[in-house]
C-alpha positions, 0 to 999 in steps of 0.5 A: 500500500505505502509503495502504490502511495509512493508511486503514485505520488512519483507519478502525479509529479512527473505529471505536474513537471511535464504540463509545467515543461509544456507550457514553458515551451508553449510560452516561446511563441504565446503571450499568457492571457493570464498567471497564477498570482493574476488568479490569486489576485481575483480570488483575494478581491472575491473572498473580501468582497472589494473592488477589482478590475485587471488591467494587463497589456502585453507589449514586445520588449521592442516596445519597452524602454531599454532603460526600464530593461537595464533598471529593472536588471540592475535592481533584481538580478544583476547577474541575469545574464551570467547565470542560468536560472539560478545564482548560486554566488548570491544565494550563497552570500545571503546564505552566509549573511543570513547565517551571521544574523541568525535570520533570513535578511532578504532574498536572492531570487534571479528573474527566472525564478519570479517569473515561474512564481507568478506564472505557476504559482501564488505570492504566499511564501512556503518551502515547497513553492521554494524548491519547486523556484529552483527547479523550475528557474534553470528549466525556463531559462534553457526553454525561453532563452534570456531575451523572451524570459526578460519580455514575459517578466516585465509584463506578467509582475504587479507593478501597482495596486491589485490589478495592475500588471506588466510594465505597460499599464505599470507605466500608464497608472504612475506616469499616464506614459507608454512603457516605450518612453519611460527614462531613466529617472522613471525606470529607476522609482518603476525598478524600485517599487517591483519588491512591494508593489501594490504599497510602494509608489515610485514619487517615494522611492527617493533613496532605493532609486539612487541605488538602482541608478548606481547600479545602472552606472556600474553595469 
């Protein structure tokens, strides 16, 4: 009984990981007309009864501003293009300074990693959804290829308040602007606010944003 248990635990998985592999390499040519945390969201609006109306235009990275690119880069994954999902060098150092602190200080989730979280997942945080991130990361880095990987994120993440998806309308909510003519001032308060952005609002982020310009100097 315990091994048919197991074997069909086993099974189940595999299962889970093939439509997870064929979605990602459906996502090659195919805009997502919706994500996970897309999902979690309408689902939050039902359950407390509050307003919600999404608001999500899919754009060509051709039509996103090279600046809102390199910002956002430079803000949540300085190494994207050096690594292949996963970058072990930061996890390692978080490791080892979360270690001297006796807590976990911060995060060193790459792009692939947040980009598979909100395809395929929710935003409540748990070990499982963790360790399915690192094995899903390097998978949809070798399926999407850098260039289309960067184009799904900017345009599935929240980037204001619930409804509010992908850089496009992202640019259009705090800039009444198209994402195609954000500068590099903008990029920066829009690259700043990707950690909380139903909360945080790009006029505040006075301080991160001049990191993040930093960054952008030194990349």
């Amino acid at each position: 009984m315990f091994r048919r248990i197991i074997l069909f635990a086993f099974a189940a998985l595999a299962a889970v990981y093939l439509f997870w592999g064929l979605a990602l390499f459906a996502l090659r040519s195919v805009n997502p007309p919706t994500t996970g945390v897309q999902i979690q969201r309408r689902i939050e609006a039902l359950v407390r009864r509050t307003p919600y109306r999404k608001r999500y235009t899919f754009v060509p990275l051709a039509k996103i501003s090279p600046e809102l690119q390199h910002a956002v880069i430079s803000a949540e994954d300085g190494r994207f293009y050096q690594h292949h999902g996963i970058d072990w060098d930061e996890t390692e150092k978080v490791a080892e300074e979360s270690q001297e602190k006796g807590e976990v200080i911060r995060g060193a989730s790459t792009i692939p990693q947040q980009l598979v979280k909100n395809l395929f997942f929710t935003t409540h945080r748990n070990p499982l959804r963790k360790v399915l991130e690192y094995t899903l990361a390097p998978m949809a880095d070798w399926i999407l290829g850098k260039r289309r990987e960067l184009e799904l994120y900017l345009n599935v993440v929240e980037w204001g308040p619930a409804g509010v998806y992908g850089i496009e309308e992202g640019a259009k909510y705090h800039y009444r602007i198209p994402a195609s003519r954000l500068d590099r001032e903008q990029s920066a308060r829009l690259a700043a606010i990707l950690p909380a952005p139903r909360r945080w609002r790009p006029a505040h982020m006075d301080d991160y944003s001049a990191i993040i310009l930093g960054r952008m100097e030194k990349a």
